[in-house]
VMD Tcl script that builds the backbone (N, CA, C; Angstrom):
set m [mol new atoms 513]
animate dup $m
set s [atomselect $m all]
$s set {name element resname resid chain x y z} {
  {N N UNK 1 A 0.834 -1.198 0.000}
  {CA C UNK 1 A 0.000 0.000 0.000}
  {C C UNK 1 A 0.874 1.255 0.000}
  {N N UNK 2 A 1.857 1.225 1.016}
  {CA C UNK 2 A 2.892 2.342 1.013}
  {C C UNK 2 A 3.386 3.076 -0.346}
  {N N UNK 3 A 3.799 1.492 -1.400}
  {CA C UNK 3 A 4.218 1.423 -2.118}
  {C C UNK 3 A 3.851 2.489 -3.320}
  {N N UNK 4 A 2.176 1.931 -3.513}
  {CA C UNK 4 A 1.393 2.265 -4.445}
  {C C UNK 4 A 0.885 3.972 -4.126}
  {N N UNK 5 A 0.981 4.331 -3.170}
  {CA C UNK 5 A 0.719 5.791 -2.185}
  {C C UNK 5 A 2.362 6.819 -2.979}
  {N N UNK 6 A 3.340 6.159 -2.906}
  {CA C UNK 6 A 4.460 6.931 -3.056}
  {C C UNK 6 A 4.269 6.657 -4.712}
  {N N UNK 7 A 4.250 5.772 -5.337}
  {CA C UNK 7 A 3.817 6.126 -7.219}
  {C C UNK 7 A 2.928 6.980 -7.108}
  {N N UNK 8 A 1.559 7.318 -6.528}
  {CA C UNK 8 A 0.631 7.713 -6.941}
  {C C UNK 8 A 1.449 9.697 -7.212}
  {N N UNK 9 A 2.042 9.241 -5.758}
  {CA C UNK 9 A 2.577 10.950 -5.355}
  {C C UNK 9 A 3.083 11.535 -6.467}
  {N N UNK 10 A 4.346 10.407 -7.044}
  {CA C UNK 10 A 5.252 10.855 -8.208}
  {C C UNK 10 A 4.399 11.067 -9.231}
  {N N UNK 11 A 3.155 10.410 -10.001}
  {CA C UNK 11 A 2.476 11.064 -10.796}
  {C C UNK 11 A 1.594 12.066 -10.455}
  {N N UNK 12 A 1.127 12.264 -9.576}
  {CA C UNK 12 A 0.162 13.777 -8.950}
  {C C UNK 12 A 0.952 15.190 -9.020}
  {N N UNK 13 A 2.348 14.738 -7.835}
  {CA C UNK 13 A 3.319 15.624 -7.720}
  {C C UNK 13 A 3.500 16.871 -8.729}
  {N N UNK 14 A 4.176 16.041 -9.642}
  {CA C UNK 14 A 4.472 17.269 -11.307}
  {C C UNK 14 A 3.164 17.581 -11.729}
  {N N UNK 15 A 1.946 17.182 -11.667}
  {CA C UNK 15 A 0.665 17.850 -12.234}
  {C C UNK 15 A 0.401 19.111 -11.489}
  {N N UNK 16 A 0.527 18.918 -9.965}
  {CA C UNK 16 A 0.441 19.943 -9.143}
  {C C UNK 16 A 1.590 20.909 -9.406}
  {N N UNK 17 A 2.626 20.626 -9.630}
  {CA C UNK 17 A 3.322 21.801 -9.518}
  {C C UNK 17 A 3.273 22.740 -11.258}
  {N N UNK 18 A 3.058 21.942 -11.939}
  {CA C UNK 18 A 2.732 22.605 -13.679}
  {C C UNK 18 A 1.440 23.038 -13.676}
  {N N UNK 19 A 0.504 22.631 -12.646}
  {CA C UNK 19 A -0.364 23.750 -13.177}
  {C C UNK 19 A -0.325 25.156 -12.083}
  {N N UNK 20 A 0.129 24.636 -10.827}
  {CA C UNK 20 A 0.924 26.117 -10.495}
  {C C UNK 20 A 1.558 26.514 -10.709}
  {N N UNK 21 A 2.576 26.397 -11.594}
  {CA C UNK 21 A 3.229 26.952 -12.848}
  {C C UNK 21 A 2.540 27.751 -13.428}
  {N N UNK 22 A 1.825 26.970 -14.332}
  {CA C UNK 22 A 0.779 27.893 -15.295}
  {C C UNK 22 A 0.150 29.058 -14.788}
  {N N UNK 23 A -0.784 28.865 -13.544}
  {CA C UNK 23 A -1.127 29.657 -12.804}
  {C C UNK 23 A -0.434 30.963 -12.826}
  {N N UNK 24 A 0.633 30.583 -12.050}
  {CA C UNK 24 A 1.591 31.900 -11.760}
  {C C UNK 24 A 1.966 32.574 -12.783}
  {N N UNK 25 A 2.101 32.243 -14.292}
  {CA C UNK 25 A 2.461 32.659 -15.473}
  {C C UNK 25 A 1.235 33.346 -15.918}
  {N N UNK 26 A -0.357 32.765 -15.786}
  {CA C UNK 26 A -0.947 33.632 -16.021}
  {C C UNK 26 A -1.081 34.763 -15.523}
  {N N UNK 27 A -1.236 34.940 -13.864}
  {CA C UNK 27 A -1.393 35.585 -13.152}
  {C C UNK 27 A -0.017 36.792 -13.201}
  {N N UNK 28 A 0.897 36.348 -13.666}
  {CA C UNK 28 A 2.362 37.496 -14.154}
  {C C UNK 28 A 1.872 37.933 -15.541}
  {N N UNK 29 A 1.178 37.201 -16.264}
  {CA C UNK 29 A 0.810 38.138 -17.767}
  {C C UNK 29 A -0.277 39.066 -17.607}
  {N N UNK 30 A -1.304 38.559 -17.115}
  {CA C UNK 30 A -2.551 39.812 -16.085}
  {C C UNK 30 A -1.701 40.675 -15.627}
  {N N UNK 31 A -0.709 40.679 -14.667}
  {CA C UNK 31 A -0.191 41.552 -13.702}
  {C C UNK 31 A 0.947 42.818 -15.142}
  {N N UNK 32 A 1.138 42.034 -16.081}
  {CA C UNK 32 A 1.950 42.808 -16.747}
  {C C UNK 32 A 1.141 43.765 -17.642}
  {N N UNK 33 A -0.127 43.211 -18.462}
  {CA C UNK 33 A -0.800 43.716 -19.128}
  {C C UNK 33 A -1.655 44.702 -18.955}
  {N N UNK 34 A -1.711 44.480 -17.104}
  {CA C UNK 34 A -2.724 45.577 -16.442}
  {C C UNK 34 A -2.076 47.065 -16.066}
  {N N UNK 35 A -0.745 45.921 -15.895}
  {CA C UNK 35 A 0.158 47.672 -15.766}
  {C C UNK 35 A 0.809 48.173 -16.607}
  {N N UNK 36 A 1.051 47.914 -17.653}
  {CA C UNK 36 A 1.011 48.338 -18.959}
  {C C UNK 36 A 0.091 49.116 -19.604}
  {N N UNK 37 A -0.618 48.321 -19.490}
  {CA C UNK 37 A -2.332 49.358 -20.045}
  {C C UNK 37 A -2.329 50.555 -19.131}
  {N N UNK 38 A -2.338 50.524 -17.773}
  {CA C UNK 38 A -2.530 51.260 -16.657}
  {C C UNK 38 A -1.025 52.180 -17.218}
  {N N UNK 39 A -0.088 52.447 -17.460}
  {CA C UNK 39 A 0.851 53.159 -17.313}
  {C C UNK 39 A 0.619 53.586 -18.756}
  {N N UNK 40 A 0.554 53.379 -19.817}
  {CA C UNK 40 A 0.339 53.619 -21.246}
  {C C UNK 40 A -0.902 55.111 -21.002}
  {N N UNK 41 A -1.928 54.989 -20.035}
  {CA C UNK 41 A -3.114 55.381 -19.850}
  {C C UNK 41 A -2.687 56.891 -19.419}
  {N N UNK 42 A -1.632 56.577 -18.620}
  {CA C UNK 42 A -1.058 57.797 -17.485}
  {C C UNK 42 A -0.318 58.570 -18.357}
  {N N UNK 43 A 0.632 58.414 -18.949}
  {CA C UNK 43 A 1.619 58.386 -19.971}
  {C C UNK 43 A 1.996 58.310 -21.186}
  {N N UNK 44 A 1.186 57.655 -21.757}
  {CA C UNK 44 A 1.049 57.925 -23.584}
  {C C UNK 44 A 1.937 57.364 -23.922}
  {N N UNK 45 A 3.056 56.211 -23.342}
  {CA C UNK 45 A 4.194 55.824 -23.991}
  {C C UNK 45 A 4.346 54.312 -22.730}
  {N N UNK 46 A 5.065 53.777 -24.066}
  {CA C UNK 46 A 5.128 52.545 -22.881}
  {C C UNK 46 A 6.501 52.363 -21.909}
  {N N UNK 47 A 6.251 52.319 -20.655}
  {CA C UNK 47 A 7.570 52.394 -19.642}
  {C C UNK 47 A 8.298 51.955 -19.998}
  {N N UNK 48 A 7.823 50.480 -19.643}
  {CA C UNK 48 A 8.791 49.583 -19.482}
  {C C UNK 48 A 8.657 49.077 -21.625}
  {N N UNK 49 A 9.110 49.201 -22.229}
  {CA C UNK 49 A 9.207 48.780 -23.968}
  {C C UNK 49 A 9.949 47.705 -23.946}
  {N N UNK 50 A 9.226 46.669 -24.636}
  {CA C UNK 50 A 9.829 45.187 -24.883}
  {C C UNK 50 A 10.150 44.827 -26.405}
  {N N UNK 51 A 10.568 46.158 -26.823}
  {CA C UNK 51 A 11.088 45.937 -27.782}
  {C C UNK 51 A 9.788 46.773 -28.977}
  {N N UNK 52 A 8.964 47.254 -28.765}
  {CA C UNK 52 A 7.946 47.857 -30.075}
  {C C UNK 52 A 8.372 48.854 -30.702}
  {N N UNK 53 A 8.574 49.343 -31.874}
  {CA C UNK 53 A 8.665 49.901 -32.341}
  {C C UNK 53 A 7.308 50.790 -32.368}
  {N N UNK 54 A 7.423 52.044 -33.131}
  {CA C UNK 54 A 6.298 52.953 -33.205}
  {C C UNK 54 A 5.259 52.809 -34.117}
  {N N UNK 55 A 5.982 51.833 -35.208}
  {CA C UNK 55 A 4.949 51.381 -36.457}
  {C C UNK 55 A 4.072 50.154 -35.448}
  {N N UNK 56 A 4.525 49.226 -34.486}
  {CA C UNK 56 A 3.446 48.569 -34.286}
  {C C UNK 56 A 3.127 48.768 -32.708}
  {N N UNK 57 A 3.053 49.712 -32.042}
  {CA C UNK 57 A 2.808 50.703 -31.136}
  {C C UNK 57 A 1.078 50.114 -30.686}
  {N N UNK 58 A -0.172 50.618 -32.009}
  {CA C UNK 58 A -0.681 50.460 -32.267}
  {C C UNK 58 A -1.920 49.133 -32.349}
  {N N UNK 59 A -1.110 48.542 -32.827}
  {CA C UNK 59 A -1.409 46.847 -32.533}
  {C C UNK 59 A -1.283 45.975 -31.507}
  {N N UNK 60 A -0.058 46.469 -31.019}
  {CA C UNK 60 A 0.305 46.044 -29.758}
  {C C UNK 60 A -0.623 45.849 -28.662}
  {N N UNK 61 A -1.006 47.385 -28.584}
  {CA C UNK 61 A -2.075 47.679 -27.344}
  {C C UNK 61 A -3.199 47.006 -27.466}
  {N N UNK 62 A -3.612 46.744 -28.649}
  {CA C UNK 62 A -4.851 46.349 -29.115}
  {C C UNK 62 A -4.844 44.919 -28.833}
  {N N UNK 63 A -3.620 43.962 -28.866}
  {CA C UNK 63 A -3.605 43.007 -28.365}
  {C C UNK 63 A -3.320 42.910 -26.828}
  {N N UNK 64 A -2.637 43.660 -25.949}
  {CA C UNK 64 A -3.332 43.756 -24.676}
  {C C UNK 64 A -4.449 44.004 -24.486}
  {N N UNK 65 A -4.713 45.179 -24.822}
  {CA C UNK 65 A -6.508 45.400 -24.718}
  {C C UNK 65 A -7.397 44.016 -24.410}
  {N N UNK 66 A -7.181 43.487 -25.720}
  {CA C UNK 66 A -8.218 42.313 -26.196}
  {C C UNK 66 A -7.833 41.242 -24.772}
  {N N UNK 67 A -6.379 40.768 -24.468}
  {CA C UNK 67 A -6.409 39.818 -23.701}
  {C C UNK 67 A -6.532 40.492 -21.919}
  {N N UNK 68 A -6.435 41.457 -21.606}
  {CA C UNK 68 A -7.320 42.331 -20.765}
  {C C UNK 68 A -8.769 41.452 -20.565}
  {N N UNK 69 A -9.177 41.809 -21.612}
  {CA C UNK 69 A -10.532 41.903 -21.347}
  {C C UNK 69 A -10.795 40.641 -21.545}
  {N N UNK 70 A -10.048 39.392 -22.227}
  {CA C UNK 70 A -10.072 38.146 -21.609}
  {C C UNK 70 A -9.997 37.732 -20.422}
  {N N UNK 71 A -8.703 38.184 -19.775}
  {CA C UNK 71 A -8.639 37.436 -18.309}
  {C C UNK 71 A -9.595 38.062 -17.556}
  {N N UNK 72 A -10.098 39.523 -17.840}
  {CA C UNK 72 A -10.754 40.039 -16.586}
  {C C UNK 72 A -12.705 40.100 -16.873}
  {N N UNK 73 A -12.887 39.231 -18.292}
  {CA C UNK 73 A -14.634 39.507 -18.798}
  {C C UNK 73 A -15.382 39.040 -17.377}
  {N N UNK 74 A -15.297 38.001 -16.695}
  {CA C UNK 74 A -15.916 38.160 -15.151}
  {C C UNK 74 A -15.898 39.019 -13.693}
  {N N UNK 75 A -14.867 40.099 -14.059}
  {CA C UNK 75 A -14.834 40.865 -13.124}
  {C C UNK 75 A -14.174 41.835 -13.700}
  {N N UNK 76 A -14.433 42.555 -14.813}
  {CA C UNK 76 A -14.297 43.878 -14.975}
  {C C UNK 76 A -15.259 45.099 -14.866}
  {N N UNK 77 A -15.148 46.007 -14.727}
  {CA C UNK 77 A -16.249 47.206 -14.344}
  {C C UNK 77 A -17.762 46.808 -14.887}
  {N N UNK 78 A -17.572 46.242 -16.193}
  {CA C UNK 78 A -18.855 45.578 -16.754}
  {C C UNK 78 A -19.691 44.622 -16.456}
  {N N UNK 79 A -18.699 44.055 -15.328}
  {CA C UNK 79 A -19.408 42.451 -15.353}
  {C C UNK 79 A -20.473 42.353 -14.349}
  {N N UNK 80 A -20.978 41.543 -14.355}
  {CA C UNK 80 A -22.114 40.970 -13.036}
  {C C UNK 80 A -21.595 41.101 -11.869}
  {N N UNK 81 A -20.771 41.013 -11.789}
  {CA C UNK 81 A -20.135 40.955 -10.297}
  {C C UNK 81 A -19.676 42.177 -9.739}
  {N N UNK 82 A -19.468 43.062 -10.814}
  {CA C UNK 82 A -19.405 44.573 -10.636}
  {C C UNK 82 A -20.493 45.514 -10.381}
  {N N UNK 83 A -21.504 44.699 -11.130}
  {CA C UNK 83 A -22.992 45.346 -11.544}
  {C C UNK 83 A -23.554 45.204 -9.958}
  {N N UNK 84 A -23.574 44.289 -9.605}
  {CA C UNK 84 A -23.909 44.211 -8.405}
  {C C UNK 84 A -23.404 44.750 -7.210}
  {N N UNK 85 A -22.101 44.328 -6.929}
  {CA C UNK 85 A -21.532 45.255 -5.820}
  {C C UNK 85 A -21.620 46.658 -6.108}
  {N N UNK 86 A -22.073 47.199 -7.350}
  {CA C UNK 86 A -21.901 48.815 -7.069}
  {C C UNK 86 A -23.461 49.418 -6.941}
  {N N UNK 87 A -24.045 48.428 -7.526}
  {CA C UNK 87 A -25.597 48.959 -7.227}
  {C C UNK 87 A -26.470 49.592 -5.687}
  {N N UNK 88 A -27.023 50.365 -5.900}
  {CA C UNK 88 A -27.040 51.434 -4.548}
  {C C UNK 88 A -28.113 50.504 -3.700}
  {N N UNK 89 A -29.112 49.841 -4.879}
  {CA C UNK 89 A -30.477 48.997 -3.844}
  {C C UNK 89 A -29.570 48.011 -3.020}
  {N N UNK 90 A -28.183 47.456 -3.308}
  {CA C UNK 90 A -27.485 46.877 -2.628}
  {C C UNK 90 A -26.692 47.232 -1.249}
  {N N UNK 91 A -26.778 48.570 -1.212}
  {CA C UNK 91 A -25.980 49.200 -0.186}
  {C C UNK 91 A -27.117 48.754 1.218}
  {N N UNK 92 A -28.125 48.691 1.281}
  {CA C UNK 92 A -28.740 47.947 2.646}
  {C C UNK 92 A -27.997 46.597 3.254}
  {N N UNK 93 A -27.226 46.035 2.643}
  {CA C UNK 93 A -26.719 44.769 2.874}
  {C C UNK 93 A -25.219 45.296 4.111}
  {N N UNK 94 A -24.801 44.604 4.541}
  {CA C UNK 94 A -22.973 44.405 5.014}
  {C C UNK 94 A -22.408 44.665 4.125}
  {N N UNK 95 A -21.073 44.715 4.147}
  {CA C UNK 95 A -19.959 44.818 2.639}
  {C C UNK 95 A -19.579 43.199 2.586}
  {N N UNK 96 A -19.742 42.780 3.685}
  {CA C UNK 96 A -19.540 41.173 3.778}
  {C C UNK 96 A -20.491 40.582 2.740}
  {N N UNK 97 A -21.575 40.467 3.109}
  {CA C UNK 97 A -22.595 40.206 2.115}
  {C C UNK 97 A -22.667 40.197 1.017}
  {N N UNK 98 A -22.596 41.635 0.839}
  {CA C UNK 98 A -22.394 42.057 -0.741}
  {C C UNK 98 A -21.824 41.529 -1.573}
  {N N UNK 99 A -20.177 41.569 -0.715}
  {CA C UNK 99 A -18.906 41.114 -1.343}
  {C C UNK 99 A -19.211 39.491 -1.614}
  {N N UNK 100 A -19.316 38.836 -0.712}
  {CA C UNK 100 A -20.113 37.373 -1.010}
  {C C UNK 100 A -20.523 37.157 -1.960}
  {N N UNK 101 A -21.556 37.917 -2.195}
  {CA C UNK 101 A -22.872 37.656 -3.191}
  {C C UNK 101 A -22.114 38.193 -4.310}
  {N N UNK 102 A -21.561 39.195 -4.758}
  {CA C UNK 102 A -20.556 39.686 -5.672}
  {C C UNK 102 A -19.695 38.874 -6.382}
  {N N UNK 103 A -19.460 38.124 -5.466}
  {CA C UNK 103 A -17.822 36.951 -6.050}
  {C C UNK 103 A -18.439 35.880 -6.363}
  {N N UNK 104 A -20.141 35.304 -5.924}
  {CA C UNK 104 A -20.460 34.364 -6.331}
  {C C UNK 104 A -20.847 34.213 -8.094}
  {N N UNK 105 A -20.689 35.510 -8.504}
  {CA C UNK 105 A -21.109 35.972 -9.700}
  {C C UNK 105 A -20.057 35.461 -10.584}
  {N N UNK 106 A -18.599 34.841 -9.589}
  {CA C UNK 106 A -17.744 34.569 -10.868}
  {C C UNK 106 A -17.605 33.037 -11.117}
  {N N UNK 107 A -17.405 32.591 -12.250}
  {CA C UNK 107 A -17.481 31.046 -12.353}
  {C C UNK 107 A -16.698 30.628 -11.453}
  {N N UNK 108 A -16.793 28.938 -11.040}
  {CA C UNK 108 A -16.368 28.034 -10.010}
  {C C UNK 108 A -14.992 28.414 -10.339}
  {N N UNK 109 A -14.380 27.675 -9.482}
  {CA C UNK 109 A -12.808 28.078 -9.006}
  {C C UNK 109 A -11.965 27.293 -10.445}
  {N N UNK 110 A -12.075 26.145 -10.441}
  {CA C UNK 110 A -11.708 25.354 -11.368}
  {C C UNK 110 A -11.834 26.126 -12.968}
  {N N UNK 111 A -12.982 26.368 -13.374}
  {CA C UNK 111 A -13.650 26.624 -14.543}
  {C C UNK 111 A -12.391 28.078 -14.946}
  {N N UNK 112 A -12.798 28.721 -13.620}
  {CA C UNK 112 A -11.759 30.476 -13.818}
  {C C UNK 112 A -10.035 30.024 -13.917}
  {N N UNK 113 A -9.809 28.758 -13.001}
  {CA C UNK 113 A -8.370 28.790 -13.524}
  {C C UNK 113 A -8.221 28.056 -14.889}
  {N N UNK 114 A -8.789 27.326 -15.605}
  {CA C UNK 114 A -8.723 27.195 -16.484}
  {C C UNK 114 A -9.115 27.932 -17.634}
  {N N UNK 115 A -9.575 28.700 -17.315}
  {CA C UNK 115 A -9.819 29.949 -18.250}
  {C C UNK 115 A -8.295 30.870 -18.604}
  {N N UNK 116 A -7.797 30.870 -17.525}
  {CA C UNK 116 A -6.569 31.692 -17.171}
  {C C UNK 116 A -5.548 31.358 -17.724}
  {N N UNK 117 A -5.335 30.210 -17.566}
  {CA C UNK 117 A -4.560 28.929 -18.504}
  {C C UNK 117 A -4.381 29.033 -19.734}
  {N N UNK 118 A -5.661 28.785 -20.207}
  {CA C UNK 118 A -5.853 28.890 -21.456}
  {C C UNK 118 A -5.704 30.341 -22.130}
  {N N UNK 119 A -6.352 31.027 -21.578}
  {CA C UNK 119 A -6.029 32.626 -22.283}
  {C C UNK 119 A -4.728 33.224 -21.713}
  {N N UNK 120 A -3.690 32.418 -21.178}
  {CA C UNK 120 A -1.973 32.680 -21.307}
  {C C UNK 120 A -1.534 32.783 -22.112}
  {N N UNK 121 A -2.075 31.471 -22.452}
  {CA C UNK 121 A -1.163 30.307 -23.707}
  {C C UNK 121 A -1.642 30.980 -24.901}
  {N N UNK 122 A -3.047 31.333 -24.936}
  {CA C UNK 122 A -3.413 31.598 -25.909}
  {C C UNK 122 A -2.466 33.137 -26.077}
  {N N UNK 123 A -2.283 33.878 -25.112}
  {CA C UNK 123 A -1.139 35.126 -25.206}
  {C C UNK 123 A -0.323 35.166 -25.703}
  {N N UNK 124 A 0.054 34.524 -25.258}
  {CA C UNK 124 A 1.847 34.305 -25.286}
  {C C UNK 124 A 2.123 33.614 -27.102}
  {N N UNK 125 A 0.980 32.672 -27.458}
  {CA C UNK 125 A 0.967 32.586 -28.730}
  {C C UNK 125 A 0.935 33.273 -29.656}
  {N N UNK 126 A -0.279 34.002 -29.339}
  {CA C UNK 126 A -0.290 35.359 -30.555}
  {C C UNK 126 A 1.026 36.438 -30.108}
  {N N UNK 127 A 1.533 36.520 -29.187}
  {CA C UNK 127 A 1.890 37.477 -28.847}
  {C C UNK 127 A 3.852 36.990 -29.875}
  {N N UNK 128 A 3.853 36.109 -29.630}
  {CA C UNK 128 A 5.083 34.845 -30.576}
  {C C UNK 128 A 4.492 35.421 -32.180}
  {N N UNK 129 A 3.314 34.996 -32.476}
  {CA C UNK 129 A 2.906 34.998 -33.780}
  {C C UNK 129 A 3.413 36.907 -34.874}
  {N N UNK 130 A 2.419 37.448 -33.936}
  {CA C UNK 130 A 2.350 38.468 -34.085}
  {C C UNK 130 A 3.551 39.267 -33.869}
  {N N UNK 131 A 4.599 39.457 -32.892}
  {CA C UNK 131 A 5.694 40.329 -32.671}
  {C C UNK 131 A 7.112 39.784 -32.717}
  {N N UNK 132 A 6.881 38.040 -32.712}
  {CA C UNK 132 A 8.158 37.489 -32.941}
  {C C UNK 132 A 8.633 36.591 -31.119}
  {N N UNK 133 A 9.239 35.900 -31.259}
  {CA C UNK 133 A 10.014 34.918 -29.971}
  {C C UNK 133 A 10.428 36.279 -29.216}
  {N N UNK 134 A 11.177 36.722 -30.177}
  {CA C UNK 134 A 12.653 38.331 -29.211}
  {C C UNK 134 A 11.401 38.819 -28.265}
  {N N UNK 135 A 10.600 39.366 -28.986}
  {CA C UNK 135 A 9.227 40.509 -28.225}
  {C C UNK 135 A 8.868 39.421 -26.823}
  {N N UNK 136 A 8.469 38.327 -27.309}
  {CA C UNK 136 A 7.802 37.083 -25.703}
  {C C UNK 136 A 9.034 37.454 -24.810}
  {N N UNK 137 A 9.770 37.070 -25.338}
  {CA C UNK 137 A 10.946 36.459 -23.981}
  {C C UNK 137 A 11.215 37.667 -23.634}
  {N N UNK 138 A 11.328 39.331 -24.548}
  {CA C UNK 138 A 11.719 40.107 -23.132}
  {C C UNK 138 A 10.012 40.407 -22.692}
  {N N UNK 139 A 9.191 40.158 -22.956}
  {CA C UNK 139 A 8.311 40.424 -21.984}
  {C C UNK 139 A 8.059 39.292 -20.768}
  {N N UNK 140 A 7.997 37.856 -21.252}
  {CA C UNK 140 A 8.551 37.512 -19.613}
  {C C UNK 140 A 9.225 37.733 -19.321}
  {N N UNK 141 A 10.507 38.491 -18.990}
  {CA C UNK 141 A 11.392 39.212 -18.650}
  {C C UNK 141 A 10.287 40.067 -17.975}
  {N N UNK 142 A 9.679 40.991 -18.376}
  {CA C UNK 142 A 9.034 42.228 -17.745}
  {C C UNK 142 A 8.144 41.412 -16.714}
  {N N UNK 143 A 7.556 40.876 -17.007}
  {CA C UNK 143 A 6.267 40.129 -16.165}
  {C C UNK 143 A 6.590 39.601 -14.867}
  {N N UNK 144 A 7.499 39.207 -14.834}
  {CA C UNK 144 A 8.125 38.825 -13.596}
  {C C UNK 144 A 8.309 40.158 -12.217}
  {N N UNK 145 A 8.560 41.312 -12.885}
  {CA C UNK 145 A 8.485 42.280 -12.293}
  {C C UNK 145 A 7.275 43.152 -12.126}
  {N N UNK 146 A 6.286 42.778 -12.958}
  {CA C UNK 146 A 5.076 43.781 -12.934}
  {C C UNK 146 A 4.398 43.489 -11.638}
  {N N UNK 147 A 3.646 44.650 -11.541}
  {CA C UNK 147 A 2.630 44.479 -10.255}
  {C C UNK 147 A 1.311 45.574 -11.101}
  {N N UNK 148 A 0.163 44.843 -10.308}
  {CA C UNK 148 A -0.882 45.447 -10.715}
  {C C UNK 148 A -2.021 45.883 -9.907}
  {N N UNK 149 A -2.948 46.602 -9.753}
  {CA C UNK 149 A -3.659 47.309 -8.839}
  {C C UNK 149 A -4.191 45.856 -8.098}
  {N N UNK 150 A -4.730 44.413 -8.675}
  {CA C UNK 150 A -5.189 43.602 -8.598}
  {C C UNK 150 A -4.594 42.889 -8.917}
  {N N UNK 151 A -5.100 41.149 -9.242}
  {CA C UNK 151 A -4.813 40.240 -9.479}
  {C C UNK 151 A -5.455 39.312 -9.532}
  {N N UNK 152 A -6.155 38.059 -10.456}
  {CA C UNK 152 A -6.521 37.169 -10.748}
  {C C UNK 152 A -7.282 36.668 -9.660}
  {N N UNK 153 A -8.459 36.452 -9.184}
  {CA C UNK 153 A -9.330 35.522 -8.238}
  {C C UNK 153 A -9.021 34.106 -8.968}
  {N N UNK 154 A -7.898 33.520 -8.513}
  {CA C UNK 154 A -7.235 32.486 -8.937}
  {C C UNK 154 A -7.287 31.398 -7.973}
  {N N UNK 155 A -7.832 31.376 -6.765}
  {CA C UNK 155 A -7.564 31.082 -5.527}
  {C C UNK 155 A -8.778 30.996 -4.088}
  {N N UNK 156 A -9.129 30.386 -3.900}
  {CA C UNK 156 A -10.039 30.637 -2.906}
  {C C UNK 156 A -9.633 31.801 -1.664}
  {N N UNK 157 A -10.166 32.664 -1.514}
  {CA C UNK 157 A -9.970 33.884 -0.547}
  {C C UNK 157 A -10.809 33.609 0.309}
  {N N UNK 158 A -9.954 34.356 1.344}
  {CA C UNK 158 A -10.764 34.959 2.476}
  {C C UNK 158 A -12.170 36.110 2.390}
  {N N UNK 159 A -12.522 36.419 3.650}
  {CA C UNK 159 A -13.665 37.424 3.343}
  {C C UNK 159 A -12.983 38.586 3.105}
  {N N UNK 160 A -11.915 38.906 3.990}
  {CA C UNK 160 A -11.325 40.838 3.865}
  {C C UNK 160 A -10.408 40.370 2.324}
  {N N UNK 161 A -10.011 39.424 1.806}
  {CA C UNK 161 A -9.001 39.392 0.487}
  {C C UNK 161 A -10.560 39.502 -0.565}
  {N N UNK 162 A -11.303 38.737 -0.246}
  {CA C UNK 162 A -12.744 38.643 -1.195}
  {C C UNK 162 A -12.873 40.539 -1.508}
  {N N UNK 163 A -13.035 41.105 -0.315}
  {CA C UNK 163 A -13.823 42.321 -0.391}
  {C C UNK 163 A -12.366 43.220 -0.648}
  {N N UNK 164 A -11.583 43.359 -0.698}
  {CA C UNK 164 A -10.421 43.797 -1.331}
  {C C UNK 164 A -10.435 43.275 -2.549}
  {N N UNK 165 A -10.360 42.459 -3.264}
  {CA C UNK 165 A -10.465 41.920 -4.603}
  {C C UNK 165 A -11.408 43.031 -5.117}
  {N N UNK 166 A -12.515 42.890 -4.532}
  {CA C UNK 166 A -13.675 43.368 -5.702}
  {C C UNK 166 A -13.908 44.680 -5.802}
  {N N UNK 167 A -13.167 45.658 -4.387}
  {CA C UNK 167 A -13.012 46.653 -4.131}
  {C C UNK 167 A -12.247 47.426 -5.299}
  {N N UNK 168 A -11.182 46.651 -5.798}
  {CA C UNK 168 A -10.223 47.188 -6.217}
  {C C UNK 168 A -10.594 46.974 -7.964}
  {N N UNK 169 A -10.915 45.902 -8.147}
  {CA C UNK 169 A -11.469 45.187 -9.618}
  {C C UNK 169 A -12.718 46.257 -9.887}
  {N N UNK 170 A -13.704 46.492 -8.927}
  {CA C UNK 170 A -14.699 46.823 -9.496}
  {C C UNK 170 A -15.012 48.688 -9.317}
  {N N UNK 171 A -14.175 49.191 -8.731}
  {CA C UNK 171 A -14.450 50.908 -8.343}
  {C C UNK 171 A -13.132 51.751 -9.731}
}
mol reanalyze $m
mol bondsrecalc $m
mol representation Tube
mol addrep $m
């Protein structure tokens, strides 16, 4: 039994740690794209430049933009989960409550990290396709360092991380 317990580990083991891998890679391309967008917004120019030139300046953004609004279509200013926590007939409630009822608005835990996953990969592909290998690799380069107002509900939270999440995602 011991036996069959310590195989099982060695095949579980590496699944667990590659898809927290993945995880963390998505959650560094969100974190890069948000502050990118966010500093582009402030600034009109990109800080940190991974190489764009001014002819595709243009396109560029447009492909953050787009995967923006991939990772974040369940909890961006638009979404249900926004719609709700900001609505005023809602303000009779706790912020506990609210916030609760707010986050229940986003798909199951599983469903959202695989969403995340997938719209990485799917990044990082076009992002290869479109600007070339050189452009990816120094932007994971950048990503590793980005930080962003938020970050991915990737994770089961607490109530004060719940109501900080949505605080910050949705105002």
């Amino acid at each position: 039994m011991k036996k069959r317990l310590h195989a099982l580990a060695l095949i579980i083991l590496p699944l667990c740690v590659n898809a927290q891998s993945a995880i963390n890679g998505a959650e560094q391309s969100f974190s890069y794209i948000s502050s990118t967008l966010n500093a582009f917004q402030a600034t009109g120019r990109l800080v940190n430049n991974p190489g764009i030139d001014g002819s595709d300046l243009e396109a560029y953004l447009d492909l953050l933009r787009y995967y923006y609004d991939e990772f974040s279509r369940d909890f961006n200013r638009d979404s249900s989960m926004c719609a709700f926590y900001r609505d005023p007939e809602n303000n009779r409630m706790t912020i506990e409550e609210k916030a609760e009822i707010s986050f229940s608005f986003l798909s199951n835990l599983d469903d959202r990290v695989d969403h995340y996953i997938v719209t990485n990969d799917s990044f990082q592909n076009e992002l290869a396709e479109e600007f070339g290998t050189f452009l990816l690799d120094n932007v994971t380069e950048l990503k590793a360092e980005s930080k962003a107002n938020h970050g991915l509900p990737a994770s089961v939270v607490d109530e004060a991380g719940m109501i900080s999440f949505i605080d910050s995602a949705c105002t």
